[in-house]
C-alpha positions in Angstrom: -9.1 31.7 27.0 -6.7 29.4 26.4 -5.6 28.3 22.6 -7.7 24.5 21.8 -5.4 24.0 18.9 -2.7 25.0 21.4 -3.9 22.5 24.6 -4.9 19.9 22.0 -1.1 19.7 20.5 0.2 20.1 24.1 -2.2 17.0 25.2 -1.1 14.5 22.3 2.5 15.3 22.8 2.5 14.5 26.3 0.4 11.3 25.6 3.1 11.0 22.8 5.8 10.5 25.3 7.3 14.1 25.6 7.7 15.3 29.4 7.8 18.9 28.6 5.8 21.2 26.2 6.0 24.7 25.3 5.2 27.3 22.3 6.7 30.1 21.2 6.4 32.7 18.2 8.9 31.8 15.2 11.1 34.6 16.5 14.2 35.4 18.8 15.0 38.8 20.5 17.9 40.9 19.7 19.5 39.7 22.6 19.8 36.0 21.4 21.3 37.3 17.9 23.6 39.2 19.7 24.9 36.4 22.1 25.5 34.3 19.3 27.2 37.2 16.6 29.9 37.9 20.1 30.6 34.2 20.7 31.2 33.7 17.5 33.3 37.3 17.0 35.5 36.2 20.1 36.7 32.8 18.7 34.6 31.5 21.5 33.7 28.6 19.1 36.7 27.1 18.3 36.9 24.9 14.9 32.8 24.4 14.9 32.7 26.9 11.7 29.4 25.4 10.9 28.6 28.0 13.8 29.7 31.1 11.8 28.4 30.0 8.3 24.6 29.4 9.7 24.8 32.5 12.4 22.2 34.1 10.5 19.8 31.1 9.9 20.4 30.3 13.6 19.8 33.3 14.8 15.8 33.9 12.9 13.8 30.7 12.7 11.9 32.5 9.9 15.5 32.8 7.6 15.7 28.9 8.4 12.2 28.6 7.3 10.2 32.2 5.9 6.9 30.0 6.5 7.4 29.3 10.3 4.5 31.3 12.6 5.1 29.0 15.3 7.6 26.8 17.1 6.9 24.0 19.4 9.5 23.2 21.7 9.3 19.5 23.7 11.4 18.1 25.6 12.5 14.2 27.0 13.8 13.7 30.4 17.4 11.8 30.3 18.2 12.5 34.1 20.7 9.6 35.3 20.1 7.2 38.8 23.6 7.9 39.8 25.8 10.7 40.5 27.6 11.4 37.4 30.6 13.0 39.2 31.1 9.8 40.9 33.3 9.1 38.8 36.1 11.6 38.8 37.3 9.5 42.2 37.5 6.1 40.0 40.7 7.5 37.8 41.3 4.1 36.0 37.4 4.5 34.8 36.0 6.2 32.2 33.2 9.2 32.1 31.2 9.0 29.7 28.6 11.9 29.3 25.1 11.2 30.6 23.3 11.7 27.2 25.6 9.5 25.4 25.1 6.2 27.8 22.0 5.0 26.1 20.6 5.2 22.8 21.4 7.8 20.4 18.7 10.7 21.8 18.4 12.3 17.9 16.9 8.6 16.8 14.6 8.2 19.3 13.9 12.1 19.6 13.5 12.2 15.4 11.0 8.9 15.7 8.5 10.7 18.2 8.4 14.3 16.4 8.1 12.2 13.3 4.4 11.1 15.0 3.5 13.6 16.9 4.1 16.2 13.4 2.1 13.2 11.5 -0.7 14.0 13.7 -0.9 17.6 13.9 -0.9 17.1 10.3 -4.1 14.7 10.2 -5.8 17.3 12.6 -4.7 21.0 10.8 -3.1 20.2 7.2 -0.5 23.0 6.6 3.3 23.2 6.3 5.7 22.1 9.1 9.0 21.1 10.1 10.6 19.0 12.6 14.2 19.1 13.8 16.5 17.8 16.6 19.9 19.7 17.2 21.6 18.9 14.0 19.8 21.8 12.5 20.5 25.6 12.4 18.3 25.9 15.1 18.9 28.2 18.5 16.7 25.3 20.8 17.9 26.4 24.3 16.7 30.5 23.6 13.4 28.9 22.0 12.9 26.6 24.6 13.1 29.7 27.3 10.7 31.6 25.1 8.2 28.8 25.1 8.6 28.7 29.0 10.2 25.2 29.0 13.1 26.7 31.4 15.9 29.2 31.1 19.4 29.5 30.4 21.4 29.1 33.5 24.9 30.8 34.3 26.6 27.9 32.1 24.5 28.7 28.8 22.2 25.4 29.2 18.4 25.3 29.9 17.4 24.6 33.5 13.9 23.4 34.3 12.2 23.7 37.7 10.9 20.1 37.4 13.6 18.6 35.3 16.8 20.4 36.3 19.8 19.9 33.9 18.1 16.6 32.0 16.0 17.7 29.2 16.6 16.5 25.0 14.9 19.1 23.1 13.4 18.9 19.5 10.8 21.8 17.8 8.3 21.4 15.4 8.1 24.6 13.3 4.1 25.0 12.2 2.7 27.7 9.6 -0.6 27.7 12.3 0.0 31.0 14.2 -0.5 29.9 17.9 -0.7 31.5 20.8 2.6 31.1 22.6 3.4 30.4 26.3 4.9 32.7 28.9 8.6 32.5 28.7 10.3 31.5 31.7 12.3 33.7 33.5 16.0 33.4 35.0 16.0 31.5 38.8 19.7 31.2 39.1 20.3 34.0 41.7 23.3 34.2 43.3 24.2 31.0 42.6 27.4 30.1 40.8 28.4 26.4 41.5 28.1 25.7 37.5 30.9 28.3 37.2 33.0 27.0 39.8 33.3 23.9 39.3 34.2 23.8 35.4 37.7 21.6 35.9 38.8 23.7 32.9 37.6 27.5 33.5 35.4 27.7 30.7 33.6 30.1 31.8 34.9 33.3 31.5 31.8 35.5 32.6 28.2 33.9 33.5 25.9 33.4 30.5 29.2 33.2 28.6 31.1 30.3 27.7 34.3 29.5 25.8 34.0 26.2 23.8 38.0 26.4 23.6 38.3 25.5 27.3 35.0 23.5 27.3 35.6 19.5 27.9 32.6 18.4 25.3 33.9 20.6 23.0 37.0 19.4 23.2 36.6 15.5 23.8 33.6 15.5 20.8 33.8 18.3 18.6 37.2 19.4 18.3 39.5 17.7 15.9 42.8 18.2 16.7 44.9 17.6 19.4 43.8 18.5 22.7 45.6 21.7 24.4 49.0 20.1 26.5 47.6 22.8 29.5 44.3 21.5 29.5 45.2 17.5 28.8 45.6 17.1 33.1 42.3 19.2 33.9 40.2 17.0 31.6 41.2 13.9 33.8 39.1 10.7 33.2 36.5 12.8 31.5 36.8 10.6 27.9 33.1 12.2 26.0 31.7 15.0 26.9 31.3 16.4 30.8 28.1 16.8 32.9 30.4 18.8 35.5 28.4 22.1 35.3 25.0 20.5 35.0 25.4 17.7 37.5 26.1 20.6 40.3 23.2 22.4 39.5 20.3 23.0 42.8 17.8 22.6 40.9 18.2 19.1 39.9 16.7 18.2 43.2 13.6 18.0 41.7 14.5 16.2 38.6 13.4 12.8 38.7 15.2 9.6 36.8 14.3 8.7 33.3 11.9 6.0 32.6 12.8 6.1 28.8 14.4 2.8 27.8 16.5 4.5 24.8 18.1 6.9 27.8 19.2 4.1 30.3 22.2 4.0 30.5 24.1 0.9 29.2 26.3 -1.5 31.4 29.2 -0.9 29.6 29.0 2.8 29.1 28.6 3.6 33.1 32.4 3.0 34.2 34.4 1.8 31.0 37.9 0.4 32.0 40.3 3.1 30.3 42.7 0.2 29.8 40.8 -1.7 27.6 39.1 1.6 25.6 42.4 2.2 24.5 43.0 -1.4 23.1 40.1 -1.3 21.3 40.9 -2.1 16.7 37.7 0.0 14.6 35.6 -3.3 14.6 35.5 -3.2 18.5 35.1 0.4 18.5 31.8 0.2 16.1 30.6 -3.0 18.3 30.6 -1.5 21.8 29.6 2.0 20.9 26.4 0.8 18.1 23.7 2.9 18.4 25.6 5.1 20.8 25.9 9.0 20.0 29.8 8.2 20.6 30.3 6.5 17.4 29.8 9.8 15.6 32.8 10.5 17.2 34.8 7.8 15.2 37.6 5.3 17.0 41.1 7.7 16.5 39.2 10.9 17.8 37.5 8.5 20.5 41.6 7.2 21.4 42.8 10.6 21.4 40.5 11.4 24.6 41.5 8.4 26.5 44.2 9.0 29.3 46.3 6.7 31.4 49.5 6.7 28.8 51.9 4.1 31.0 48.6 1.2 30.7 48.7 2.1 27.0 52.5 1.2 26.5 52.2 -1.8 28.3 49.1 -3.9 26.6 48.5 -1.7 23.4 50.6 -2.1 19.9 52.1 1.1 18.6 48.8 3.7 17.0 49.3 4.2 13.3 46.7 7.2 13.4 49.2 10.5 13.4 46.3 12.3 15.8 46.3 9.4 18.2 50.3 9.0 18.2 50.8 12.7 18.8 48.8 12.7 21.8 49.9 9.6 23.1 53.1 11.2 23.1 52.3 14.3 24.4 50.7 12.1 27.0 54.0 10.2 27.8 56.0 13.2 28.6 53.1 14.1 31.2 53.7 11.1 32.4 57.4 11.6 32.8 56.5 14.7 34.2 54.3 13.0 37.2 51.0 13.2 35.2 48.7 10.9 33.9 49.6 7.4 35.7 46.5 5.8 36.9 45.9 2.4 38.8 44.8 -0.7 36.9 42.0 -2.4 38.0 42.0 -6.0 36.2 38.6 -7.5 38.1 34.8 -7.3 37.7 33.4 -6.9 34.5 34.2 -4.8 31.5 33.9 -3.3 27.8 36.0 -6.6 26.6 33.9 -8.4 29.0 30.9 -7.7 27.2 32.3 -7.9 23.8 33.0 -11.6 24.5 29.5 -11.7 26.1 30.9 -11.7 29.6 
């Protein structure tokens, strides 16, 4: 028989808004540890050291929280209309990552575990927490225990109904629930994530190097980008949706409904030309309320490509990161990279910043 404090959660969390529900014990298997403590041993992280100093937090919900019995893992569909590798055949247009076209995700995400954890509270009064990625919190291994999906060949969760497109958040609960059956691997021989990483980030399924990893490097990493990899990343200017776009099971996904997760005019095909002349205050403007503007303007620049446009229309870069790989990017140039065609019609980012 079936858990009613289980079904019941499951039922308002769905009416709640959330397209997928699952629960899982407040546990991880050796395996997930493991994974983490040899991606971290390998270097396979890069500069995230937040990653190495909360391994062991990460890797046992109850040393994140000793009171957790259960976890409940949701999830909101952002799957896009379009194509997001459309793109790569516009070089004088920017990509900017699916999740990041919209709405920040961790607002709206945050607002609706805020209700649906008010809730459970009215109905069972006990202890919980509620988090949304920017915790110590191993979401993608929870969400395969809880049966939401499973971690595909390029480390993310698939979903048989949502494919590549999920946001996940948990709500830890002291209530000891009966969890779900975890989902198990459907990949097969497939390996069209693997192949078609522009940077080889992949060095083994189920493994990944953040080093060679385009997100990593156009969001999280703080330096200059690797000279070797500059060419590979291409018009890729936050984050990269290669390995997840090419994924079968996205066939069955369908397009978001969620306002938040539209994506924005002015985010779909950004004019790489006018990115780069934008000063902090256009920056803030066009990316407000965008999870891009965590990013900040100088580390936003440094991604942007298309270094002969820049010396033509923009005034010399005072931020030492964005000079050094503005230069680096020249000599590419000089070297037959990195020229791309200009495309001065239509609408764009200035365009809507003058209300256009």
């Amino acid at each position: 028989m079936a858990d009613p404090i289980r079904e019941a959660i499951r039922d308002q969390a769905l009416a709640f808004g959330f397209d997928a529900v699952g629960f899982a014990t407040a546990e991880l298997d050796a395996e997930a540890r493991d994974g983490l403590a040899e991606f971290i041993a390998r270097g396979h992280h890069g500069d995230m050291g937040w990653l190495a100093g909360t391994a062991a937090r990460r890797g046992d919900p109850r040393a994140l929280w000793p009171e957790a019995r259960s976890v409940v893992v949701l999830g909101v569909n952002y799957a896009p209309e379009d194509d997001p590798l459309e793109l790569a055949q516009r070089p004088d247009r920017g990509a900017v990552s699916v999740y990041a076209r919209g709405r920040d995700y961790h607002d709206t995400l945050k607002r609706r575990l805020k209700t649906l954890a008010h809730w459970i509270n009215e109905q069972w009064p006990g202890a919980l927490k509620l988090f949304v990625d920017t915790a110590p919190v191993m979401e993608k291994p929870l969400a395969e225990r809880a049966g939401l999906g499973w971690q595909g060949k390029h480390t993310n969760l698939v979903s048989r109904q949502f494919g590549s497109w999920l946001f996940l958040g948990e709500i830890y609960l002291s209530l000891a629930l009966e969890p779900d059956l975890p989902e198990r691997d459907h990949c097969g021989s497939c390996s069209r994530c693997l192949d078609v990483c522009p940077t080889k980030a992949f060095p083994a399924p189920h493994r990944l190097d953040a080093r060679r990893c385009i997100s990593y490097l156009t969001i999280e990493h703080k330096g200059m980008i690797p000279v070797e990899l500059r060419p590979l990343i291409g018009n890729r200017i936050y984050g990269c949706d290669d390995c997840l776009a090419v994924c079968p099971w996205n066939k069955f996904a369908r397009a978001t409904n969620e306002p938040d997760f539209l994506a924005r005019a002015e985010l779909t095909a950004p004019r790489l030309v006018e990115l780069a002349a934008l000063d902090d205050a256009a920056f803030r403007k066009l990316f407000a309320g965008s999870a891009v503007k965590r990013t900040g303007r100088n580390r936003f620049l440094r991604n942007v490509p298309a270094p002969a446009e820049r010396a033509r229309r923009v005034p010399r870069e005072e931020d030492p990161l964005v000079c050094a790989e503005w230069d680096q990017a020249a000599l590419n140039a000089a070297d037959g990279f990195g020229d791309q065609p200009i495309d001065d019609g239509g609408e764009g980012p200035a365009a809507a910043r003058a209300g256009g």
